[in-house]
C-alpha positions in Angstrom: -45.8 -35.7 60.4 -46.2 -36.2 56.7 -43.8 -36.7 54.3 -43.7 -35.5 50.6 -44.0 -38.3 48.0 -40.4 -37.1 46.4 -39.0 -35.2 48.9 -35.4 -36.3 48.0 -35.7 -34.5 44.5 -36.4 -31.4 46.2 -33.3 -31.8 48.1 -31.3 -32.4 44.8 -32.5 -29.4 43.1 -32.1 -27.0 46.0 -28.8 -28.5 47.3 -27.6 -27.6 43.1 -29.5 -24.4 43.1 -27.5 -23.5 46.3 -24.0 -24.2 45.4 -24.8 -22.9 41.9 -25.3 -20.0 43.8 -22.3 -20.0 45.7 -19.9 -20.0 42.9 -21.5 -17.5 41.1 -22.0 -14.7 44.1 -19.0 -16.0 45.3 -17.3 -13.7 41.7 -19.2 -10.7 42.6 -18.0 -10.4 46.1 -14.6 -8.5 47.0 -12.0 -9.9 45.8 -13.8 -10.0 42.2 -13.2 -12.9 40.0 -11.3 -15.3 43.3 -13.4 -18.6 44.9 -12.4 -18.4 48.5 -11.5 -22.4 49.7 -14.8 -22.2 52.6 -17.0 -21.7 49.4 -15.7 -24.9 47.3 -15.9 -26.8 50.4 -19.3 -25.5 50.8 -20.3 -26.3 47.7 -18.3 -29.7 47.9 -21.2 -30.6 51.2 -23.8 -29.5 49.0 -23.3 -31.6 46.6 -22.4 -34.3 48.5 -26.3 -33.9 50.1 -26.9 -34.1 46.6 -25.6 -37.7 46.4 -27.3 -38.8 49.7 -30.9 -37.1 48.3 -30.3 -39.8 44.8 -29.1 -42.7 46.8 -32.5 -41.9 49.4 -34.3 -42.1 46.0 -32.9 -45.7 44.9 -32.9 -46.9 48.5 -37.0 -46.2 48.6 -37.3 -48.0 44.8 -35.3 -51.5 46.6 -32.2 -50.8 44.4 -28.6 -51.2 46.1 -26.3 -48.3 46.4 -23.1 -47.8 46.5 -20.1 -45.7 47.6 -16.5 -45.7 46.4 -13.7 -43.8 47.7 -10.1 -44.4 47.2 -10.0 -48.0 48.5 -13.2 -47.5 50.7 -16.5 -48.9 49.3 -19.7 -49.0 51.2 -23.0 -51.0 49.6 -26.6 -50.6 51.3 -29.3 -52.8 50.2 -31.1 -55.8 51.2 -30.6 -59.3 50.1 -33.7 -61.4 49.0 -33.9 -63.2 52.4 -34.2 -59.9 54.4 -30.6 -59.6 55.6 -28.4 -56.5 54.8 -25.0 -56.1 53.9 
């Protein structure tokens, strides 16, 4: 199966498009003018796909990545002699 040559920046751009989308139609749906909570968690996974589509990108380029949250932080890379951490 082939792969497209930037596939993860079509993923950034429709993940945004999508929870840009969200928001908004979430206005014009009854009740007017109130974001229900399963639309700002939707939009909270969307853009977290967002994050994972970037860190895809610098993964492919050989650059490290890393993930902070609170007190949790997780790097990916590789080291020059192969191993990963």
């Amino acid at each position: 199966m082939a792969t497209l040559p930037h596939a993860d920046k079509h993923i950034f751009w429709v993940c945004l498009i999508l929870a840009a989308g969200l928001f908004i139609g979430s206005f014009f749906c009854p009740p007017l003018g109130v974001i229900d909570p399963s639309i700002l968690k939707a939009g909270g996974i969307l853009v977290g796909m967002q994050a994972l589509g970037i860190a895809g990108q610098n993964l492919a380029n050989g650059n490290w990545v890393t993930f902070k949250h609170g007190e949790t932080e997780v790097t990916i890379g590789d080291d020059d002699d192969g191993a990963t951490k």
